[in-house]
C-alpha positions as CSV (number, residue, x, y, z in Angstrom):
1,X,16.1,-7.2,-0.6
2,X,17.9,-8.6,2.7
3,X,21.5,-8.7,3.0
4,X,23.5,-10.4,6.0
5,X,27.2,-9.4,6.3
6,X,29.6,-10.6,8.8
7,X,31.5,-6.9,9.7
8,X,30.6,-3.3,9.4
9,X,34.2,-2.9,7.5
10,X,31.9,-5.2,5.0
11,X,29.0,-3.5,4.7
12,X,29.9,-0.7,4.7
13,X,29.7,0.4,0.9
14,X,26.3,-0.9,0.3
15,X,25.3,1.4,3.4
16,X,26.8,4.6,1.5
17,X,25.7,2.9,-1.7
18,X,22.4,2.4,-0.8
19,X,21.6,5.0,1.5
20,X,20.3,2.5,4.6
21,X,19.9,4.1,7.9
22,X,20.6,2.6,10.7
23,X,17.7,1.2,13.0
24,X,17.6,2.9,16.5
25,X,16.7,0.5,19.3
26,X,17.5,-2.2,21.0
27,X,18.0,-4.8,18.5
28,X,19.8,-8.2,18.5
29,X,21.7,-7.1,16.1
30,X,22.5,-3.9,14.2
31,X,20.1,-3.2,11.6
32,X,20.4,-0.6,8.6
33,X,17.6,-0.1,6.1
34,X,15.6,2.2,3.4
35,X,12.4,1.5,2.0
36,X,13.5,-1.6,-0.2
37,X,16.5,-3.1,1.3
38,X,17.2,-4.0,4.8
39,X,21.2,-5.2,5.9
40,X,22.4,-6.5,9.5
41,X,25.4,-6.8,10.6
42,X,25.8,-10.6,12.1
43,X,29.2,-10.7,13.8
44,X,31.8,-13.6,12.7
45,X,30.7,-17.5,12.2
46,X,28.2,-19.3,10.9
47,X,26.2,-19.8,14.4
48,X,25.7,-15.6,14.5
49,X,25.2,-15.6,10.4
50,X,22.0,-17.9,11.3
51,X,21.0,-16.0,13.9
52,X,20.8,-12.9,12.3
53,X,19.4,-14.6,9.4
54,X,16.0,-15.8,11.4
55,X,16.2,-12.3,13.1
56,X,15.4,-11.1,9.2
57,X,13.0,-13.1,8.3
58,X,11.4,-12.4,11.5
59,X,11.3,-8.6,10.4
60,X,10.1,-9.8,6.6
61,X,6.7,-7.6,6.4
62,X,5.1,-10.8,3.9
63,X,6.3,-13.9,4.0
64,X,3.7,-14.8,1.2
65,X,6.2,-12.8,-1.2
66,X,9.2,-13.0,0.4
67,X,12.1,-11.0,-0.9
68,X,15.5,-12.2,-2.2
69,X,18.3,-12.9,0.7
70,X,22.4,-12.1,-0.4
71,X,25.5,-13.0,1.7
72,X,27.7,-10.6,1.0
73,X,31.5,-10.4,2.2
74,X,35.2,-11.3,1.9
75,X,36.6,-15.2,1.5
76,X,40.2,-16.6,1.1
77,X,40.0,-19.0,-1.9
78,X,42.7,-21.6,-3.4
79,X,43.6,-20.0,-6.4
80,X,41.6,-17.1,-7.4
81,X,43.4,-13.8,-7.6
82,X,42.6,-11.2,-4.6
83,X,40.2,-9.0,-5.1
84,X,38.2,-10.8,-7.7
85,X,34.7,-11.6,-7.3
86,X,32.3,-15.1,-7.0
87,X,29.1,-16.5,-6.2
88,X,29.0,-19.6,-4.0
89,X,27.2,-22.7,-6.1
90,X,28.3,-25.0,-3.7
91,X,28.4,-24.6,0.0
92,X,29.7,-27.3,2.2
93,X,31.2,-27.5,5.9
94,X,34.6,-28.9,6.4
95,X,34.0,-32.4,7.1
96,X,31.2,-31.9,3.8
97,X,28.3,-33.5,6.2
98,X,26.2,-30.7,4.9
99,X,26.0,-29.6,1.0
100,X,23.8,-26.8,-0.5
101,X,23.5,-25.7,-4.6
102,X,22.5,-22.4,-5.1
103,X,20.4,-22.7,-7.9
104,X,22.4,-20.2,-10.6
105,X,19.4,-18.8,-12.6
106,X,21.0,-15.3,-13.4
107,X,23.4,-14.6,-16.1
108,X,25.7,-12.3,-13.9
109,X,29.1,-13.0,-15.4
110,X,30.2,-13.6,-11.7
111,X,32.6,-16.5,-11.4
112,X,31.1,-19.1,-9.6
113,X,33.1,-21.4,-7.2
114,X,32.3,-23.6,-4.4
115,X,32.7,-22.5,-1.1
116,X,33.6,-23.9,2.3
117,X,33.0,-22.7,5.5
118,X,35.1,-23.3,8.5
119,X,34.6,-22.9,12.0
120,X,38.2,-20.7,12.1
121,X,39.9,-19.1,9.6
122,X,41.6,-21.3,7.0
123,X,45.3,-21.6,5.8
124,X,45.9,-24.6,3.9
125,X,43.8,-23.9,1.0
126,X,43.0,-27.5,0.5
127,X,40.5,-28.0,-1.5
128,X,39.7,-25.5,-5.1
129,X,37.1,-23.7,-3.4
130,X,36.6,-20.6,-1.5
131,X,36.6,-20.6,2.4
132,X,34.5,-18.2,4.4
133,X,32.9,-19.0,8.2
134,X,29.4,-17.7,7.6
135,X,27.7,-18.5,4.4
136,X,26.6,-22.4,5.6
137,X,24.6,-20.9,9.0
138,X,23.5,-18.4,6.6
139,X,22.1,-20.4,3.8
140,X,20.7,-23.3,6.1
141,X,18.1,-21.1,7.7
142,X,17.4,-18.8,4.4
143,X,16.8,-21.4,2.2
144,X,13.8,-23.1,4.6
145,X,12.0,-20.1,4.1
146,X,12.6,-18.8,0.8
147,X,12.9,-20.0,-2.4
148,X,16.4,-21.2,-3.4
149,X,16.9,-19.1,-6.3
150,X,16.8,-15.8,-4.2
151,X,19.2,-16.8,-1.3
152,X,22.1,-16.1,-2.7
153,X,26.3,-16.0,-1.3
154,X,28.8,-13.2,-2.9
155,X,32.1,-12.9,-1.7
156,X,35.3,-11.2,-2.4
157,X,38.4,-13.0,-2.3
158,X,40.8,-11.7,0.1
159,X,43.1,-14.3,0.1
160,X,44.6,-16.9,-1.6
161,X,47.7,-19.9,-1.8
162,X,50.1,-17.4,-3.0
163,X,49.2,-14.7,-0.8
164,X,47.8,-16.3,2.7
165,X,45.6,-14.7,5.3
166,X,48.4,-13.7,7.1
167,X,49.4,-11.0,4.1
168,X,45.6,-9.6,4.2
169,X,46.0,-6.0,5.7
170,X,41.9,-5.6,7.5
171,X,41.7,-2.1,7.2
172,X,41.3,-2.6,3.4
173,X,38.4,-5.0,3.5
174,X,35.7,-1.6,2.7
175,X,38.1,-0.8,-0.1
176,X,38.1,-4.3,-1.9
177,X,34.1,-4.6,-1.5
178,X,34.1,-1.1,-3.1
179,X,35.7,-1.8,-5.8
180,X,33.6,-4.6,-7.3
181,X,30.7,-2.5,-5.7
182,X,29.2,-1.9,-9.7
183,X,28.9,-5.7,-10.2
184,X,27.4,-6.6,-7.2
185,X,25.2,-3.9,-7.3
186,X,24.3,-5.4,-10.8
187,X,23.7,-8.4,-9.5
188,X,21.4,-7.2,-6.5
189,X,19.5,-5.4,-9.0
190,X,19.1,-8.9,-11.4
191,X,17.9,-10.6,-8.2
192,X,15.2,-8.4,-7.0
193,X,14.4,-8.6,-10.7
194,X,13.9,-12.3,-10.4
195,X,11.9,-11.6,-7.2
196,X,9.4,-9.8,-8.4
197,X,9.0,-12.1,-11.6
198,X,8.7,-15.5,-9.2
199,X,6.3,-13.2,-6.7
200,X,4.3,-10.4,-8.5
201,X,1.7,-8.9,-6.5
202,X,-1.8,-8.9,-8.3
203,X,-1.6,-5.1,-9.2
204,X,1.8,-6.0,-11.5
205,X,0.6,-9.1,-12.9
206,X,-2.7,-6.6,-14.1
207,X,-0.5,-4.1,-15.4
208,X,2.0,-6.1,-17.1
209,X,-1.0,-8.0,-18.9
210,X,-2.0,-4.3,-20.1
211,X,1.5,-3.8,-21.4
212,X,1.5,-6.8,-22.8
213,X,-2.0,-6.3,-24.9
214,X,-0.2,-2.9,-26.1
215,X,1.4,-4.5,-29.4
216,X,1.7,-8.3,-30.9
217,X,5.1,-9.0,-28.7
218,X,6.9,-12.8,-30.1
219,X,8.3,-14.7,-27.0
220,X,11.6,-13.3,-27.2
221,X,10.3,-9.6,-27.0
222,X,8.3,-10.3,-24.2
223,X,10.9,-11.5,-22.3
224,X,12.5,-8.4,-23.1
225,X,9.3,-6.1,-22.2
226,X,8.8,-8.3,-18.5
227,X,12.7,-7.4,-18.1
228,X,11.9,-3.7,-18.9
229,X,8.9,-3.4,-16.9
230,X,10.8,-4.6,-13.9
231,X,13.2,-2.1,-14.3
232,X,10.4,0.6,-14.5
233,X,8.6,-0.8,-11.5
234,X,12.4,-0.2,-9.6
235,X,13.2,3.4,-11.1
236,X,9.0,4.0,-9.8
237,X,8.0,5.4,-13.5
238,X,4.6,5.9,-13.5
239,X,2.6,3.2,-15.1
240,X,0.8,5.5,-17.4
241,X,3.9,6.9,-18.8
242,X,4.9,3.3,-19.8
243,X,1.9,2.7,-21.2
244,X,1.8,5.6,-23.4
245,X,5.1,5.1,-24.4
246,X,4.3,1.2,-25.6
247,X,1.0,2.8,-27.4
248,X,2.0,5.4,-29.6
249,X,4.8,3.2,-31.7
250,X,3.5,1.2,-34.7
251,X,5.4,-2.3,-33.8
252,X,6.7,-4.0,-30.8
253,X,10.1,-3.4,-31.9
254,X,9.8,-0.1,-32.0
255,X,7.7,-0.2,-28.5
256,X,10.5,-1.7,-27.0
257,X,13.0,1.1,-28.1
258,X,10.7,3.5,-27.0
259,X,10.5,2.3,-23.2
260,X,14.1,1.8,-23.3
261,X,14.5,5.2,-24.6
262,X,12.6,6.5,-21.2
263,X,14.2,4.4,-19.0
264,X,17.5,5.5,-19.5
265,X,17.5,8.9,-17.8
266,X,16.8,7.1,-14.6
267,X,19.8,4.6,-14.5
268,X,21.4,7.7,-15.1
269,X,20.4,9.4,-11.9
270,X,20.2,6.2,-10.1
């Protein structure tokens, strides 16, 4: 998972949250990581938000299963209330030469709103949309080199018609990314979900097969049991622990209850 944020103030959460370390080094730009997620820091605008976008994909150790791409920071927005969270499905510049729709595959719950960006910070709140000045430079260079449905634009509003950018106090921007930091934390997890379904490697296809083959699953539960198994493969259960666990219940039903009976401990300490 790649994220691209704008300003430390930003990103900071997800570094506490996800426990990235920063990368020592000269570097473009600065860099934090762990072993599944990688984050940089791009600096205002949508020019630096591309740049530091090809600088990940550069860093990407397989571009034959490339990993899912979020935007990730505060926006003003005409009329939704600060604080509240969206996802971009439209992103367009201000003169709208230049449209992209994120292709909204996940049932997050997020609102969804379309979302300009602007070469300086906006004040007039024209249009009913959200107003950011990264997300466009972002998207355009993501989306060439991964698939749509895992480059993907979150933001926070900050600011809105009734209470303009001028009212927005910075030094609370880590606080309102905290504070929806459970949802979009949710949503992360749903996307590298989808990630791993659109690009399994040949050892999960294999053992999902297996799991599969455990009981008669209908359509529905094996939806259900792929959903599962994805969470397993994230929480790094051991596969034959799963695989018992589908094996000694009589139905798939049951099957099911059991493996969500033994994941549970682990979102727990997660």
């Amino acid at each position: 998972m790649n994220f691209i944020i704008a300003l430390e103030a930003e990103a900071k959460p997800l570094i506490d949250a996800l426990k990235l370390k920063k990368v020592p080094g000269p570097l473009p730009f600065p860099t934090f990581q762990n072993k599944n997620h990688q984050l940089v820091v791009s600096g205002i605008g949508k020019v630096a938000s591309a740049g530091a976008t090809g600088f990940l994909l550069g860093k990407s150790p397989s571009q034959d299963r490339p990993s899912s791409f979020l935007n990730l920071g505060i926006a003003g927005h005409r009329s939704l209330d600060i604080g509240s969270l969206f996802i971009a499905d439209r992103i367009f510049l201000e003169d709208c030469s230049s449209t992209y729709y994120p292709p909204q595959i996940i049932d997050s719950g997020i609102v969804r709103s379309p979302l300009q960006t602007c070469d300086r910070p906006n004040t007039d709140y024209e249009r009913e949309s959200g107003y950011d000045m990264e997300a466009h430079g972002f998207y355009t260079i993501a989306s060439k080199s991964v698939t749509r449905e895992l480059v993907q634009v979150v933001k926070v509003v900050s600011d809105n018609l009734r209470q303009p950018l001028n009212t927005f106090n910075p030094k609370i921007v880590s606080k309102v990314i905290d504070k929806n930091l459970p949802v979009i934390l949710g949503f992360v997890e749903s996307l590298e979900m989808l990630a791993n379904e659109i690009f399994p490697d040949s050892e999960t296809v294999a053992f999902k097969k297996e799991a599969l083959l455990s009981q008669n699953f209908t359509e529905t539960q094996t939806h259900l049991l792929f959903q599962l198994l994805n969470q397993s493969k994230s929480f790094k259960i051991e596969e034959a622990k799963i695989l018992q666990s589908l094996r000694n219940e009589n139905n798939a039903k049951s099957s099911l209850n059991s493996l969500a009976h033994l994941i549970e401990p682990y979102r727990i300490l997660s």
